[in-house]
N, C-alpha and C positions, 0 to 999 in steps of 0.2 A: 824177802823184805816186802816186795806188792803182795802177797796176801796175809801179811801182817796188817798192815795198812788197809786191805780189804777186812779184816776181822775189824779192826777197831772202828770202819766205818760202819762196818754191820751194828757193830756193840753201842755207839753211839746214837743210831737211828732207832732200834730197842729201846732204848731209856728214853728217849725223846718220844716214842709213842705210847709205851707207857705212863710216864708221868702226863701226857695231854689227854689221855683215858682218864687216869685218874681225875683229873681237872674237872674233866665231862658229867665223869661222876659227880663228882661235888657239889658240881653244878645243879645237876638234874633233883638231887636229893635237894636241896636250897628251894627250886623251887615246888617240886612234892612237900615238903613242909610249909610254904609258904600257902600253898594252895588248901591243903589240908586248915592251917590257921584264918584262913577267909572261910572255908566253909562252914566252921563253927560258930561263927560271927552271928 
């Protein structure tokens, strides 16, 4: 049972730092494209 409980924490903390990667990402393209859009101005 405690390393059940220890896997789902594990699995949990995974998805959580993946999906905040991804976020970063999205981030960072937003503003690489933003940037890109000023410098054609």
């Amino acid at each position: 049972m405690d390393s059940l409980n220890k896997i789902r924490l594990i699995d949990a903390f995974v998805a959580l730092t993946i999906s905040s990667l991804a976020e970063v990402k999205e981030a960072r393209k937003d503003q690489d494209d933003r940037i890109v859009r000023e410098s054609r101005e």
